[in-house]
C-alpha positions in Angstrom: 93.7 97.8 105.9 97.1 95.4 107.0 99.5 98.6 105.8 97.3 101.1 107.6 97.4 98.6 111.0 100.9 98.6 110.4 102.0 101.8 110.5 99.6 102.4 113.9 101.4 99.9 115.2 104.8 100.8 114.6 104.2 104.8 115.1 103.1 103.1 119.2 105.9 101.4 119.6 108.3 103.9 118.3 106.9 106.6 120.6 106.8 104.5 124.0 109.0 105.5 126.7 111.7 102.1 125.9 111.8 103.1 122.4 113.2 106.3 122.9 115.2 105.7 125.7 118.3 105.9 123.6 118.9 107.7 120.0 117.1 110.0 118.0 113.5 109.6 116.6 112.2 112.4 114.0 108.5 112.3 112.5 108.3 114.0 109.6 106.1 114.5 106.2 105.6 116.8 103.2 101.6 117.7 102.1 101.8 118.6 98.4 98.6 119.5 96.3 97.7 121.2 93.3 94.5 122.2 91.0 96.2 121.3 87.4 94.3 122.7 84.2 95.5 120.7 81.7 95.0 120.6 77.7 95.3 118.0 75.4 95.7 118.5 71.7 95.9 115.4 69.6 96.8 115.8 65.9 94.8 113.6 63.8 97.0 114.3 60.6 100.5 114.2 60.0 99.6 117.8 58.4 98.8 118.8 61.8 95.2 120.6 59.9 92.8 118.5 62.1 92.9 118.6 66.0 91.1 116.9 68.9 91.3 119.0 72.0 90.5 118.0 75.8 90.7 120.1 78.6 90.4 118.8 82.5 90.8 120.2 85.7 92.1 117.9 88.5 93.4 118.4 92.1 96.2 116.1 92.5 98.7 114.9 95.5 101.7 115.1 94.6 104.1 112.7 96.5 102.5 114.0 99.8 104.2 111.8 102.5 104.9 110.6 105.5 107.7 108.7 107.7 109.6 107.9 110.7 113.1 107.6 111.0 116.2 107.4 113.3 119.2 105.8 115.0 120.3 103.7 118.3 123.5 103.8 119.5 125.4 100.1 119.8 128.5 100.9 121.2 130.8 103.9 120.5 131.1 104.9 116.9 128.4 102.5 115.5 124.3 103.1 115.1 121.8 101.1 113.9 119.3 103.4 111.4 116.1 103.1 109.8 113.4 105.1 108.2 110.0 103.8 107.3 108.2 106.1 104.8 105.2 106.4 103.3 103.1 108.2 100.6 100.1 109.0 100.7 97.4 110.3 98.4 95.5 113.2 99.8 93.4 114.0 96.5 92.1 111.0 95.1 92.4 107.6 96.2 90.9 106.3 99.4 90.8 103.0 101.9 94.0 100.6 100.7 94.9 102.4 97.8 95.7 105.6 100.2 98.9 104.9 101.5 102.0 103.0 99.5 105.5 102.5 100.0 108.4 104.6 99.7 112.2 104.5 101.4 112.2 102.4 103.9 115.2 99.9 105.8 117.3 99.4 108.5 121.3 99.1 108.2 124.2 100.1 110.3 126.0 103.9 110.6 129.5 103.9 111.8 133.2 105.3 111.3 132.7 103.0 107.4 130.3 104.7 106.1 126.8 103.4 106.6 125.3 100.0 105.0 121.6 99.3 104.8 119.1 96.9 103.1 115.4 97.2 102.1 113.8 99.9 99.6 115.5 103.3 98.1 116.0 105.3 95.7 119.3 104.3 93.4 122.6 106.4 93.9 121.6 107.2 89.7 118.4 108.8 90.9 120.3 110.3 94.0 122.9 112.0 91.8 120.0 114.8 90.7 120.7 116.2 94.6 118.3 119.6 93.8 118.8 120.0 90.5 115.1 119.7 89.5 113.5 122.6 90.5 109.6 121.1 89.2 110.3 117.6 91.5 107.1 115.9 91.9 104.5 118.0 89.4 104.5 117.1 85.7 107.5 118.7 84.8 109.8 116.7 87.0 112.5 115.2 85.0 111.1 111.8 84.9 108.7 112.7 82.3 111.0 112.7 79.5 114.7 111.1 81.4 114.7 107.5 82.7 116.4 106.2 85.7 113.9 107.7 88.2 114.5 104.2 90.3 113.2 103.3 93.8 114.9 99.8 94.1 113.6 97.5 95.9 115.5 94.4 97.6 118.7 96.0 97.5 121.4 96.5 99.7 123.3 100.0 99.6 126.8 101.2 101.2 127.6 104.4 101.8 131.3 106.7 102.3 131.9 107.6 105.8 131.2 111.3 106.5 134.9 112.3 107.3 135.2 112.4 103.6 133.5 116.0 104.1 132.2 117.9 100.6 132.7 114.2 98.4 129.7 111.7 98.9 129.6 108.0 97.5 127.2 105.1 97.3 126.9 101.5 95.4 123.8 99.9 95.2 122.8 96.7 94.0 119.3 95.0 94.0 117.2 92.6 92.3 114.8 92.5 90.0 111.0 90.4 91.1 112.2 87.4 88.8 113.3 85.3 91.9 113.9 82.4 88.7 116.4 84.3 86.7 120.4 83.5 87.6 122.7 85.9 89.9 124.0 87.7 86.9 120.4 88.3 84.8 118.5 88.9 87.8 121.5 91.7 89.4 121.5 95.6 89.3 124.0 97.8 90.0 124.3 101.5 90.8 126.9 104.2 91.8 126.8 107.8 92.2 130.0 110.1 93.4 129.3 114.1 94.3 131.2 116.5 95.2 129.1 119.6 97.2 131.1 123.0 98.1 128.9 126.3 98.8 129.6 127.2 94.9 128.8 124.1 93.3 127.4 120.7 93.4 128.8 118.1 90.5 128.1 114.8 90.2 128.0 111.5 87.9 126.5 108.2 88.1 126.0 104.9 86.4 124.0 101.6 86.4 124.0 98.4 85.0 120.6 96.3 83.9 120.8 92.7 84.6 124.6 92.3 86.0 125.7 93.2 82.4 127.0 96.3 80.5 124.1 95.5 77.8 121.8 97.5 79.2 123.6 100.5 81.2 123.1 104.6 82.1 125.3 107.2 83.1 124.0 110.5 84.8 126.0 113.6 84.9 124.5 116.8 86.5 126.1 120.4 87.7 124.5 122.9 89.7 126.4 126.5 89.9 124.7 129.0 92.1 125.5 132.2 91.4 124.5 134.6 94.3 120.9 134.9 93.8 120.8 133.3 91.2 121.4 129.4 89.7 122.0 127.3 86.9 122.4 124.1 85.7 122.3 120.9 83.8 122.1 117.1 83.4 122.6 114.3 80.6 121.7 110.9 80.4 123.2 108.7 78.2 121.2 104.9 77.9 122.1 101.9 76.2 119.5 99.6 76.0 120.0 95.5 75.3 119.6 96.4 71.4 119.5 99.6 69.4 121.3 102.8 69.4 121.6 104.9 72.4 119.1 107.3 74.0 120.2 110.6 75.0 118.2 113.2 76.8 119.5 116.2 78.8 118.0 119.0 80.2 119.1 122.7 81.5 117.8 125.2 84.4 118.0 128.4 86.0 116.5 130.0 89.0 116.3 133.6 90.5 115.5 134.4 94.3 113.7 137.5 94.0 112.4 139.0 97.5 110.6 136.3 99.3 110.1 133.7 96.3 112.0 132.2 93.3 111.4 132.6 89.6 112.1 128.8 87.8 113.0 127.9 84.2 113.7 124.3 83.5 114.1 122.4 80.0 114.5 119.2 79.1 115.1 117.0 75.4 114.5 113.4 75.3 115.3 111.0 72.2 113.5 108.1 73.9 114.5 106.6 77.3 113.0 103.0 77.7 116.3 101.6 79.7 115.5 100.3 83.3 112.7 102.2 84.7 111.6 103.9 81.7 110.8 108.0 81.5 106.7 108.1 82.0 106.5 109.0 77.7 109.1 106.9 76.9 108.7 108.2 72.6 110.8 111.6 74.3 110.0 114.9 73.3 110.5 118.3 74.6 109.4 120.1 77.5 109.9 123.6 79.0 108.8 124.8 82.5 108.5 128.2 84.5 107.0 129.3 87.4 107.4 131.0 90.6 107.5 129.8 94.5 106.4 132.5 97.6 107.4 131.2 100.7 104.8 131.6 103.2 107.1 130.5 105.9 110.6 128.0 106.3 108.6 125.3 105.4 105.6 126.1 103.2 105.2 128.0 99.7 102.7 128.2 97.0 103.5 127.9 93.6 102.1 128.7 89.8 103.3 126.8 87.2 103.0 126.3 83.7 104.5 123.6 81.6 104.4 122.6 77.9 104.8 119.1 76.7 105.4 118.3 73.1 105.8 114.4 72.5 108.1 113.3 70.0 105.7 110.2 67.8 104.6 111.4 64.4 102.1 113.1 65.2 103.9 115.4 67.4 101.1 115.9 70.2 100.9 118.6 72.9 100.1 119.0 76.3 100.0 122.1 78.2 99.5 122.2 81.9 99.3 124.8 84.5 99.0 124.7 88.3 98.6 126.1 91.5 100.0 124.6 94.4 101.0 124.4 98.2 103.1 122.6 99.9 104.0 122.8 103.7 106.6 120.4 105.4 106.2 118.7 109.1 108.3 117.3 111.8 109.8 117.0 114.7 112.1 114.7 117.5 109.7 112.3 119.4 111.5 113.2 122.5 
């Protein structure tokens, strides 16, 4: 009930004649449900002869959101920013479980490059750009690939914009363990990208715990072709002990008439370094589908994705779905 005061309360004061007086205030949001049929088949044998089968039908928000963000000018060249957002499940939870917390800080924008501190996503996680073409329904990436971060107490610097098509940040936070020294309790990340109208290429890397023990690297491509698009992404982890997990995954797309057609693997050996992927065993798992755009900012979808997880047992999930999303927004003056 607090969180929910909260964001009354700062969505009144944000939209009061004083507060936009000066800079640029957007609302915005993303509402994004689906009705997933899934099925479950467990092997109880290493022969795979004896099966246990569940089936379910849920509808499911997925990452719907919403947020305010913008910027007040200081003095020529420099801004203060900020965005506040939050998600919020449509579906299934109610009362204080409803909303949660996403991006959300407050920095400075200027002829440097930009600096701000609170809650984001890593520059690791920001390296995908739009290369996963199944973000936020169960074959997003971070099923099987780790390093899906949202950090928070961090602080985060950013290349100026003159730089044009290249794009660079460093990030470093902390973990919750406000006992544990500087250099056990300190995270870095770094992404660099380069964007041109015929490619996007980028790599990144982090470090667990202020140390090279426990590390990832990131590199993706995306090459669009016309109508078309491909492309592909690797991540190689090395956790505090043991070898070191690969997984990497490939894509294409297809615009045909007023939709897109979708194909998206990915191969995991195990990822368990910093955030961990959701089945951290690895396995294999291939998606297709197909967007219509009922408009600029909505579409439907149907998807189907199958899962097979990599233990001895070699269990497999299927899902499909049917889903909509629209996007919202606008300046509050």
């Amino acid at each position: 009930m607090k969180q929910k005061a909260l964001v009354i309360a700062l969505a009144a004061s944000l939209a009061s004649p004083a507060a936009l007086a000066a800079g640029e205030h957007k609302v915005y949001g993303k509402v994004h449900v689906s009705i997933d049929s899934e099925e479950l088949n467990v092997k109880v044998d290493e022969e795979g002869t004896s099966y246990v089968k569940e089936d379910r039908v849920n509808v499911k928000s997925n990452a719907s959101r919403f947020g305010l963000k913008g910027n007040l000018p200081l003095t020529e060249g420099l801004d203060a920013i900020y965005k506040l957002e939050w998600q919020v499940d449509v579906a299934d939870e109610s009362k204080e479980k409803n909303i949660s917390s996403r991006n959300q800080y407050g920095g400075l924008k200027g002829g440097f490059g930009s600096a701000i501190a609170g809650r984001h996503d890593t520059p690791l996680k920001m390296s995908q750009g739009k290369y996963d073409l199944f973000n936020d329904t169960f074959g997003d990436i971070k099923i099987l690939m780790a390093g899906e971060n949202r950090a928070s107490n961090m602080a985060m610097y950013g290349l100026p914009g003159s730089l044009g098509n290249f794009k660079g940040y460093g990030q470093w936070y902390t973990s919750e363990d406000s006992s544990a020294s500087f250099s056990d309790n300190s995270n870095w990340s770094f992404m660099g990208a380069y964007k041109a109208d015929a490619f996007y290429g980028a790599l990144a890397y982090n470090t667990y715990g202020g140390s090279e023990d426990s590390s990832m690297w990131r590199l993706t491509g995306i090459v669009p072709i016309g109508s078309f698009g491909i492309g592909a992404m690797y991540n190689s982890a090395k956790p505090d002990t043991g070898d070191t997990q690969d997984a990497w995954s490939a894509n294409a797309y297809w615009k045909v008439g007023n939709g897109k057609l979708k194909l998206q693997y990915i191969d995991s050996d195990g990822q368990t370094v910093g955030k961990s992927a959701v089945i951290e065993e690895g396995g294999k798992i291939v998606s297709f589908g197909y967007n219509h755009n009922l408009g600029k900012k909505t579409y439907v979808y149907a998807d189907y994705h199958a899962l097979e997880i990599d233990n001895p047992l070699k269990n497999d999930v299927s899902v499909f779905s049917l889903g909509f999303v629209t996007k919202f927004g606008g300046k509050l003056m």
